[in-house]
C-alpha positions as CSV (number, residue, x, y, z in Angstrom):
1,X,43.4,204.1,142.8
2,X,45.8,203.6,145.5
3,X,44.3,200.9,146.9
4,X,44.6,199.2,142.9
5,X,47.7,199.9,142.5
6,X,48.3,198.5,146.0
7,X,46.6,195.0,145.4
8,X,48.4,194.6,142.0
9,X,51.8,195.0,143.7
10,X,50.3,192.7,146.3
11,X,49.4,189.9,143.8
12,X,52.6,190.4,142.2
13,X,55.3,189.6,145.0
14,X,52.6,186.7,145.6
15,X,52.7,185.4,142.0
16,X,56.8,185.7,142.4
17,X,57.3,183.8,145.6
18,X,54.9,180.7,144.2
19,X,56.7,180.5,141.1
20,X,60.2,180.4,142.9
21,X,58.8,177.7,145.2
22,X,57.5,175.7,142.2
23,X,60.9,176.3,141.1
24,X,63.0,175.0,143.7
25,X,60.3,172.1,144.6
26,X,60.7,170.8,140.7
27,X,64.7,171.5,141.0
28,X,64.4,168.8,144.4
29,X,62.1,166.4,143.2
30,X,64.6,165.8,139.5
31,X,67.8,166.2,142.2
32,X,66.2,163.2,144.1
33,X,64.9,161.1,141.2
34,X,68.7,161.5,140.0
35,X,70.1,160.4,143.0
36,X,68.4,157.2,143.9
37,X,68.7,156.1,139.9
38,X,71.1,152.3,139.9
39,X,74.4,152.3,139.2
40,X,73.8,151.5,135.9
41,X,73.3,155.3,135.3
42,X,75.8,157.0,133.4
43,X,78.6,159.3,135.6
44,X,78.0,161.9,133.0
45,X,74.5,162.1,134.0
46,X,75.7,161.9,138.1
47,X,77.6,164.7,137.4
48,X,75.2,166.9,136.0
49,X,73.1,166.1,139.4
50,X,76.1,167.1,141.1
51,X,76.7,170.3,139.3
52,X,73.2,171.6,139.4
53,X,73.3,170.9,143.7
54,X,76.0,172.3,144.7
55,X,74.5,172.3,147.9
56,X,73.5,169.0,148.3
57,X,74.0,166.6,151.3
58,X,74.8,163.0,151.9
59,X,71.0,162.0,151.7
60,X,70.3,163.7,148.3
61,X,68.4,166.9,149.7
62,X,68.8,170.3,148.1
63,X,69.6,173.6,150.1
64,X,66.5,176.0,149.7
65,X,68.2,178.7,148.7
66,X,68.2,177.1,145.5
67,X,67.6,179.6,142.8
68,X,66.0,179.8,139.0
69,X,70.1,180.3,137.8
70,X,70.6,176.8,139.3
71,X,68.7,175.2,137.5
72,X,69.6,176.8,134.1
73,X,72.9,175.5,134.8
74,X,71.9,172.0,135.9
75,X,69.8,172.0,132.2
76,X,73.2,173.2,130.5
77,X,75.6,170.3,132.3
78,X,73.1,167.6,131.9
79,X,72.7,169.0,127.9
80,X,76.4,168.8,127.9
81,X,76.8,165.4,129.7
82,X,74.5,163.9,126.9
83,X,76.4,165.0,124.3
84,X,79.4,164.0,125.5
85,X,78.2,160.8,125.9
86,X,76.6,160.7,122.5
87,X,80.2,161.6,121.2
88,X,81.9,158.8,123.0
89,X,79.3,156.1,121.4
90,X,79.7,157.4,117.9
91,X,83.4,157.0,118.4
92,X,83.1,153.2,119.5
93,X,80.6,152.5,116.9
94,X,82.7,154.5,113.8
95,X,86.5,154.5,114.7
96,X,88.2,157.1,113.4
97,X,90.6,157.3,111.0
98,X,93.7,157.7,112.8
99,X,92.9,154.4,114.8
100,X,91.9,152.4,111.2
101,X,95.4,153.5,110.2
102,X,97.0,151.9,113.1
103,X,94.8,149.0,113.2
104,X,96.2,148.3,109.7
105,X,99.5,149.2,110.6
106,X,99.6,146.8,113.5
107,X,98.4,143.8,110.8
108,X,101.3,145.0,108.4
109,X,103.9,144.3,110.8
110,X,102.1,140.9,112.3
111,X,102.4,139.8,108.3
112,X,106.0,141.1,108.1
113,X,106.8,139.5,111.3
114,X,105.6,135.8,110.3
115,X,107.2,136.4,106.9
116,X,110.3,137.3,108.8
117,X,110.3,133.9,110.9
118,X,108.7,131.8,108.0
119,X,112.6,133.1,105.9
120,X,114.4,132.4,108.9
121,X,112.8,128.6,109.4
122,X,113.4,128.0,105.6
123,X,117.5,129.1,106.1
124,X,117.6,126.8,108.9
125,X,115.9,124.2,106.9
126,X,118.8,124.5,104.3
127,X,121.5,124.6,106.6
128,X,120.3,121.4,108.2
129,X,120.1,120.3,105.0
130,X,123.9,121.1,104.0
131,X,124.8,119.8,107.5
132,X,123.5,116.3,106.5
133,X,124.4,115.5,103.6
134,X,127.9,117.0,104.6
135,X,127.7,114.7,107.5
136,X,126.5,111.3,104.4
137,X,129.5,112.7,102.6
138,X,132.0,112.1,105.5
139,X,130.4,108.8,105.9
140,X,131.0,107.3,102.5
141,X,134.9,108.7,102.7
142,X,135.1,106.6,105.7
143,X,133.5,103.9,104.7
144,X,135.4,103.8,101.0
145,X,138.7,104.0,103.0
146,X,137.7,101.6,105.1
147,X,137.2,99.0,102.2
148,X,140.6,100.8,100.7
149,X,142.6,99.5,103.9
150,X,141.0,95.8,104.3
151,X,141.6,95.6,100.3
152,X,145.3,96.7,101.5
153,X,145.8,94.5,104.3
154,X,144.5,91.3,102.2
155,X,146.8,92.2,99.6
156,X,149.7,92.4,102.0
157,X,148.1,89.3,103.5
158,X,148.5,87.5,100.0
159,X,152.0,89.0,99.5
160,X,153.2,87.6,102.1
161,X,151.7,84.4,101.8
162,X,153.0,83.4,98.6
163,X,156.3,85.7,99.3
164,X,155.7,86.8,95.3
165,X,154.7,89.8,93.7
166,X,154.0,87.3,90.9
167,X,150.7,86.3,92.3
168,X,149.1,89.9,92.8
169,X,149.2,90.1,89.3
170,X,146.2,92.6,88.5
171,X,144.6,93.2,85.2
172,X,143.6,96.7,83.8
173,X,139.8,97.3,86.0
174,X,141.7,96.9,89.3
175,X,140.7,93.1,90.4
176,X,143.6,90.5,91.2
177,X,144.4,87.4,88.8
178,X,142.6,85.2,91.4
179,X,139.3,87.5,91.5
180,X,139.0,86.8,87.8
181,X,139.1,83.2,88.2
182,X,136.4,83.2,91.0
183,X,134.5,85.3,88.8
184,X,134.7,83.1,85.6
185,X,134.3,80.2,87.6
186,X,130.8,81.4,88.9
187,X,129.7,82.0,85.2
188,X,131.0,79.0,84.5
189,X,128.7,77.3,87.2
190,X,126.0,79.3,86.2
191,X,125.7,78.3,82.5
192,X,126.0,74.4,83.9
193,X,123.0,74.9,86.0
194,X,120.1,73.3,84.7
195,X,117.6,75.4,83.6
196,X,113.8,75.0,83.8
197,X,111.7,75.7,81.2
198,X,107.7,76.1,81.6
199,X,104.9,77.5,78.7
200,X,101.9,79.1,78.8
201,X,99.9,76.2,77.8
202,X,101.9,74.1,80.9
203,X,101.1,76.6,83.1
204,X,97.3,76.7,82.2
205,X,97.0,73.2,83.0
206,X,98.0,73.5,86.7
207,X,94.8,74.4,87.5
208,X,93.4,71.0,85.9
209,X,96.7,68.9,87.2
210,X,97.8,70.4,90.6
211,X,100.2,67.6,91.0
212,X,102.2,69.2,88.2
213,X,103.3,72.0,90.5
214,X,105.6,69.2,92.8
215,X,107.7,68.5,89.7
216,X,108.9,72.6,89.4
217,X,108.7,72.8,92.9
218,X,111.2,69.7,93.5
219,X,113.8,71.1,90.4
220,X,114.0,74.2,92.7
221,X,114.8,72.5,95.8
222,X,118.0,70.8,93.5
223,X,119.0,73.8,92.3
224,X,117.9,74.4,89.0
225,X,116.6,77.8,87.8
226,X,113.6,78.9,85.3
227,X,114.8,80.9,82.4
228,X,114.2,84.5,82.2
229,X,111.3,84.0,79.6
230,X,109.9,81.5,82.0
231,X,109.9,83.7,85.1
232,X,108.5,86.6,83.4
233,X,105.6,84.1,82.2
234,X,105.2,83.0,85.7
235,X,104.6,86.3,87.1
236,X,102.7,87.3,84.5
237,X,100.3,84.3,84.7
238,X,99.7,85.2,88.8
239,X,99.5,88.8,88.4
240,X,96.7,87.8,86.3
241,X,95.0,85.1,88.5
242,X,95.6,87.4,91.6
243,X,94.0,90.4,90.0
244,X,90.6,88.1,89.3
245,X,89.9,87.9,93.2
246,X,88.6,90.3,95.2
247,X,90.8,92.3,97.9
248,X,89.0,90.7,100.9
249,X,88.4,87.1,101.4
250,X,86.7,85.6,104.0
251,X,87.4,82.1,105.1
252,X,85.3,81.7,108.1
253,X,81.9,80.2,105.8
254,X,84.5,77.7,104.0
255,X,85.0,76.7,107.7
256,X,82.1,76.2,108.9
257,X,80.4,72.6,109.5
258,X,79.2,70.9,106.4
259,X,76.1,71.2,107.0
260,X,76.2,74.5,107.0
261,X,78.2,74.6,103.9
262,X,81.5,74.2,104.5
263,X,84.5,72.8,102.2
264,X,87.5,73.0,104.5
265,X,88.6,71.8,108.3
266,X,91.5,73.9,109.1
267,X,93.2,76.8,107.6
268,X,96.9,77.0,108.1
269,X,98.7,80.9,108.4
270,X,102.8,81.1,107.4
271,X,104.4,84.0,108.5
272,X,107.5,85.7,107.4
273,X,110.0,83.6,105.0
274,X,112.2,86.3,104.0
275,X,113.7,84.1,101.2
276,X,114.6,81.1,102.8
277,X,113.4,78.5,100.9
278,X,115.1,75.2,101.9
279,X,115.0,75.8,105.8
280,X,111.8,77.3,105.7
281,X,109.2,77.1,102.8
282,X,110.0,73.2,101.9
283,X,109.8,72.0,105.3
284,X,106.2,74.1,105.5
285,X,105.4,72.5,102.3
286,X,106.2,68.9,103.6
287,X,104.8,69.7,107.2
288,X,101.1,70.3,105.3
289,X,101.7,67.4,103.1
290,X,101.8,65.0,106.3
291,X,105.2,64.1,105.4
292,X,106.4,65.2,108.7
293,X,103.1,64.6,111.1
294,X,103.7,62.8,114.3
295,X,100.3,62.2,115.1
296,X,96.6,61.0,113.6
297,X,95.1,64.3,114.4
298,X,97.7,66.9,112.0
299,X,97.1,64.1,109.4
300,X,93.8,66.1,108.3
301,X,93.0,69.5,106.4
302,X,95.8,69.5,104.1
303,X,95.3,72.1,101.1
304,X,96.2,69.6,98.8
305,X,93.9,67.5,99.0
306,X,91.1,70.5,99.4
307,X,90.2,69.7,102.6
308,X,92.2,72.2,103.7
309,X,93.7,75.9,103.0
310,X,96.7,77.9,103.7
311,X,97.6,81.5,103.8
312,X,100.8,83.0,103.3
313,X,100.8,86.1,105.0
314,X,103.7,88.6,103.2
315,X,107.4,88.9,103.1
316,X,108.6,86.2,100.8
317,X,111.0,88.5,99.4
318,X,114.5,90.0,101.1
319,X,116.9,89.0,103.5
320,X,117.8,85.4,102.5
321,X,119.6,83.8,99.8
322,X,117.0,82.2,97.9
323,X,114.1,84.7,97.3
324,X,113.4,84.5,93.7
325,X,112.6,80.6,94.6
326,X,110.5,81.7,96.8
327,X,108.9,83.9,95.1
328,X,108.2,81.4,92.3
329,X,107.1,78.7,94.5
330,X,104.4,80.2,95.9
331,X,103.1,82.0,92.8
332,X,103.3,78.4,91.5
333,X,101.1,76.8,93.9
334,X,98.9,79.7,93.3
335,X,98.3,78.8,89.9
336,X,97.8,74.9,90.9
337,X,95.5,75.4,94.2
338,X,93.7,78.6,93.1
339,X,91.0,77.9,96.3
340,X,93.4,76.6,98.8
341,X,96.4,79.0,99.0
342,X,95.9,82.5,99.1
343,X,99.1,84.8,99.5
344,X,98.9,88.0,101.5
345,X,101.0,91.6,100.6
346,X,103.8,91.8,102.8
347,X,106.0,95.3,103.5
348,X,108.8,93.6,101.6
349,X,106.5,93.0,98.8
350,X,107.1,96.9,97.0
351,X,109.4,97.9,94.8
352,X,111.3,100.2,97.1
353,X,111.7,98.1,100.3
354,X,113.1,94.4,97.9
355,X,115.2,96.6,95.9
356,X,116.8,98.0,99.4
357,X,116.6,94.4,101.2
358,X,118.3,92.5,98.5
359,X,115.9,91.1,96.1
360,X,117.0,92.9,93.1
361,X,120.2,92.5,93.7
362,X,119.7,88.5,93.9
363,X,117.7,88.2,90.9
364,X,120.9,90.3,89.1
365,X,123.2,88.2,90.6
366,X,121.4,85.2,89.1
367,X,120.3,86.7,85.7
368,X,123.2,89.6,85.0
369,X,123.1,92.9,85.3
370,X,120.0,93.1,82.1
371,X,116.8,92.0,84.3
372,X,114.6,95.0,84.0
373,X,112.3,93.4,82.4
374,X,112.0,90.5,84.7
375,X,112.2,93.0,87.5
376,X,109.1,94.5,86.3
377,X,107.0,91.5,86.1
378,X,108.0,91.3,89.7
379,X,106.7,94.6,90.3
380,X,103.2,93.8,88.8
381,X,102.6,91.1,90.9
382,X,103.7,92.1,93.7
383,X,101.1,95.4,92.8
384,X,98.7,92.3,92.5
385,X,99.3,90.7,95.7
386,X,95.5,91.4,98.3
């Protein structure tokens, strides 16, 4: 009996001892395992390690009086570790709602901010505004008493040239005795100038009778002017010619040898005319005549004659005296030479830019003041105009 009882206590403290060294043998090998993980491991899981060897060394080993308790509480920190970190990923993925709050509130005041500077740009828009046309304002005060004190001085100028009142005479609109008579004089003149007049049916046959065209264009050159009727039909009959041809035309076939088809030998370009007619377009005109050739050689490719063609490349209008004879000079010849003179757009060819530059103004100082409807037909073919 004693000798039972003996053996059982025997195999007991055996049976304790193993299980405490399987114990602390499977608490070192997880320490070690732990300890040469990457860095990639999470800290929370290093520090579990650490807590649960609080006896370890530099090299990772575990002190062997490790105990079951130690490990209990290595099981509890690294349980603890994981949930922390299981906390700290659902709080990246789901924000809560104290940080959605101040996510929105941090847009709020972004919007109120560029409202804020957009109000402030459109009050210094306005002020700029104010400031300019303040600033147009002064300039017209200067420049009406500028025109206030050479009117002044030519009066005094006057006065004292005739040494009488007398002659300063004015009537009731403000304009001197002599102003009236210039005035009157011009209508005068104007009524006496002789006055072209050209029908549809005349301007249909310039196609047929090109030569036709050198009787208008010579009235022109001595000073007569078309009627307002007759203008408006001019432009009327371009705008209509101008519109049948396409936007694009290419020359460079027409040149070419006969052989291979072609009509013309040389194509002249004019550049800017700018409403100079006598100085500019009729020496041009005579130039590709031959009137004024010097040689054998520029006596070919006129586009008269269809051996040749010329292009008039934009802004006939503005700037000299004698636009609206321009103007209906070249529309003209258009009509006459449909296949040898082709007229090109121009800047000055809008409505805007020749009522600014002068054209308007010239065709109302040659027609009077009611020319809308001429002005309009200029508009259409200038719209017309490749």
């Amino acid at each position: 009996m004693i000798r039972s009882v003996t053996s059982v206590s025997k195999a007991y403290r055996n049976a304790t001892t193993l299980r405490k060294f399987s114990i602390t043998h499977s608490l070192r090998r997880s320490t070690t395992a732990t300890m040469m993980r990457p860095r990639g491991s999470s800290s929370s899981t290093r520090a579990a390690v650490a807590i649960a060897n609080p006896h370890s060394n530099g090299s990772g080993q575990s002190s062997s009086t490790s105990s079951s308790s130690h490990l209990a509480f290595a099981i509890a920190a690294t349980a603890l570790a994981t949930a922390g970190s299981s906390l700290n990923a659902t709080r990246r993925n789901n924000p809560t709602k104290n940080e959605a709050i101040s996510h929105q509130n941090a847009d709020a005041d972004m919007l109120a901010l560029g409202k804020s500077l957009q109000a402030s740009h459109e009050r210094q828009m306005v002020r700029m505004a104010k400031l300019l046309h303040s600033l147009e304002t002064l300039a017209e005060e200067a420049e009406k008493d500028e025109k206030k004190k050479e009117l002044d001085k030519q009066q005094q100028q006057s006065e004292k040239k005739d040494g009488n009142d007398a002659t300063t005479n004015t009537t009731d609109n403000g304009t001197t005795t002599a102003a009236r008579e210039e005035e009157e004089e011009k209508q005068e003149e104007t009524a006496n100038t002789e006055m072209i007049c050209i029908s549809d049916a005349e301007l249909d046959a310039l196609s047929s009778s090109p030569d036709l065209v050198w009787g208008y264009i010579e009235s022109l050159k001595n000073g007569a002017i078309y009627g307002r009727e007759d203008v408006k039909r001019i432009a009327r009959a371009a705008s209509t010619a101008l519109r049948s041809e396409p936007s694009l035309i290419d020359l460079s076939k027409r040149c070419a040898s006969k052989e291979n088809g072609g009509d013309i030998e040389t194509v002249t370009v004019v550049g800017d005319l700018h409403g100079h007619f006598q100085c500019s377009l009729v020496k041009i005109l005579d130039m590709l005549s031959g009137k004024s050739c010097t040689s054998d050689e520029d006596e070919h490719g006129s586009p008269w004659d269809g051996t040749g063609a010329v292009v008039f490349n934009g802004d006939f209008v503005d700037r000299g005296k004698n636009s609206v004879e321009v103007l209906l000079a070249l529309l003209l010849l258009k009509l006459a030479y449909p296949n040898n003179v082709y007229l090109n757009r121009g800047n000055h060819e809008d409505s805007v830019i020749a009522e600014v530059y002068g054209c308007k103004d010239e065709l109302q100082a040659r027609y009077g003041q009611d020319t809308k409807e001429m002005w309009e037909e200029f508009e259409n073919a200038f719209a017309s105009l490749p």
